[in-house]
Each structure stands twice: as structure tokens, then as C-alpha cells.
N, C-alpha and C positions, 0 to 999 in steps of 0.2 A: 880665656883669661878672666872674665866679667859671669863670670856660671852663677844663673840667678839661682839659690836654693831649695826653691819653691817650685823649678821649671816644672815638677814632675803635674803641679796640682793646675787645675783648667784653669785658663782666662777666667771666663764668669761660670760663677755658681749655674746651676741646673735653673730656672724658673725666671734670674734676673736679665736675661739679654731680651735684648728688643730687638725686635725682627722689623723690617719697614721695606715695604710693599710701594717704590717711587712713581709719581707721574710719569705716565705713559708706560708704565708695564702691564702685560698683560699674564695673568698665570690661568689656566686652561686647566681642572683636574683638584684632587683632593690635596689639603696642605694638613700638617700634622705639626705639631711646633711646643715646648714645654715652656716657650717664652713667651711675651706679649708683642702685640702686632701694632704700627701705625700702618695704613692702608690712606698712601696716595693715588694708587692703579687702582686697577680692577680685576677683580678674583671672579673667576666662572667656576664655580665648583663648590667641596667643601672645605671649610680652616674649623679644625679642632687644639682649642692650650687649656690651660688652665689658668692664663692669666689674663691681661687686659688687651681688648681690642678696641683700639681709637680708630673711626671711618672716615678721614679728612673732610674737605667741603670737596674737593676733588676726587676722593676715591667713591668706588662702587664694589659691592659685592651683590654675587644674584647664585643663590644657593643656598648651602646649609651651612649657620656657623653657632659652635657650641666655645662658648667660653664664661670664666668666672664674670666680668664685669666687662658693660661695652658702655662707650661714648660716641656716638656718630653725628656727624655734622654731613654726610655725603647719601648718598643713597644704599637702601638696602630692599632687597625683593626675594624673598623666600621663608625659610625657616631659621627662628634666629632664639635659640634658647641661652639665658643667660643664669646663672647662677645664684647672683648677687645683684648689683644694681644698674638697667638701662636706663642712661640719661642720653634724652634727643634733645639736639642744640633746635636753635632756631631756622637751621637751614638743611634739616633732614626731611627726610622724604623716605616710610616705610612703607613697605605694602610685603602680604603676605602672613603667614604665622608666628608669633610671638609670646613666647613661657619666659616669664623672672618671676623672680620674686621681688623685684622694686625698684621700679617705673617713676622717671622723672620727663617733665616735658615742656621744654621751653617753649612762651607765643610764637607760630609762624610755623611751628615744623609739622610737617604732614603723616600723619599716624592712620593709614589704611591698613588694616590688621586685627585680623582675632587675637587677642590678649588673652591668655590664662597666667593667673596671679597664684605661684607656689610658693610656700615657704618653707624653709628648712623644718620648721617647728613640727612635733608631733599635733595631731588635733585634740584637742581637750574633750573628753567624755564625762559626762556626768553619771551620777549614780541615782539608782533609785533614792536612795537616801535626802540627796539634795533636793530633789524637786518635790518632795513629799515637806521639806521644812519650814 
């Protein structure tokens, strides 16, 4: 009676839903996801998106996680490559390896970690030319 027009087309676009990972879950194994994560549990494995993963002050991840841009407030222990921009709250605690390109880091939060700093940018080459002028 009520046939919406549109049924054919998805609830949400491909990259805008958010995925959320509640207190006291646990997931055991690799996650794969085209959307963005809050993370109240704790992930043993790897989480691969392309979009934003938030680490509550209660979640935990301990593995490998590749996403565009992270904010964590909870803990993380492994391999955590980010894209775009990792911002640790005050109440993080990393330990492990760490590739972004741009690292924010509030007083208090604990940053155990080899850091490598990449950027999208191509690296600038000079030429004979310029350093001879």
C-alpha cells in the first residue's frame, strides 16, 4: 500500500555507516568493513576500512589495523597504519608500530611505538641547476 520508491536503492551509501564494536564484545579474527568503526570491545585480530576508526576509553584492539583516519582514547598493541590523521586522546595507551602521516597527541596519553611519518606528497628533487645558483 505504502511502497517506498526508492526500496530498490541501500539504506546507507557504501563508506557512510558506522560499524560499532559494544562493551563487552569480543571478536576473535580479521574484520574487513567499507564503513567506519567505534570500538567499545576488543578486537584480537585484523580491522581493515577506509574510513574512521574511534578506540573508546573502554575499547581495545591488539593486532593489525589499517584505516584512513583513527582517534583512540582506549588502548592499542600492534601494527596500526593510518592514512591521514592519528589523534591520541589523553587517555591512550599505544605500544607497537605506527605509519601516518599526521600524528596528534594530547598530555597523558602513552605513545610506546616506532613511528614512521609518510605523506602522500611526492618527495621534491632538486636539480643540478638549483644548487649550482
Amino acid at each position: 500500500m505504502f511502497k517506498d520508491k526508492n526500496s530498490n536503492k541501500s539504506f546507507m551509501e557504501s563508506g557512510k555507516s558506522q560499524n560499532r564494536i559494544s562493551h563487552g564484545t569480543i571478536i576473535k579474527g580479521d574484520v574487513e568493513s567499507d564503513g567506519g568503526f567505534r570500538i567499545d570491545g576488543t578486537i584480537n585480530g585484523t580491522l581493515k576500512t577506509p574510513g574512521k576508526v574511534v578506540i573508546g576509553k573502554d575499547g581495545k584492539v591488539d593486532g593489525t589495523l589499517e584505516c584512513a583516519n583513527a582517534d583512540i582514547e582506549g588502548f592499542f598493541s600492534g601494527k596500526l597504519i593510518v592514512q591521514g590523521l592519528l589523534s591520541l586522546k589523553s587517555s591512550a595507551v599505544i605500544t607497537g608500530d605506527v605509519i601516518t602521516e599526521k600524528l596528534a597527541v594530547e598530555p597523558g596519553a602513552v605513545f610506546n611505538a616506532t613511528c614512521k611519518m609518510e605523506s602522500g606528497l611526492k618527495s621534491i628533487t632538486t636539480s643540478k641547476k638549483d644548487i649550482s645558483a
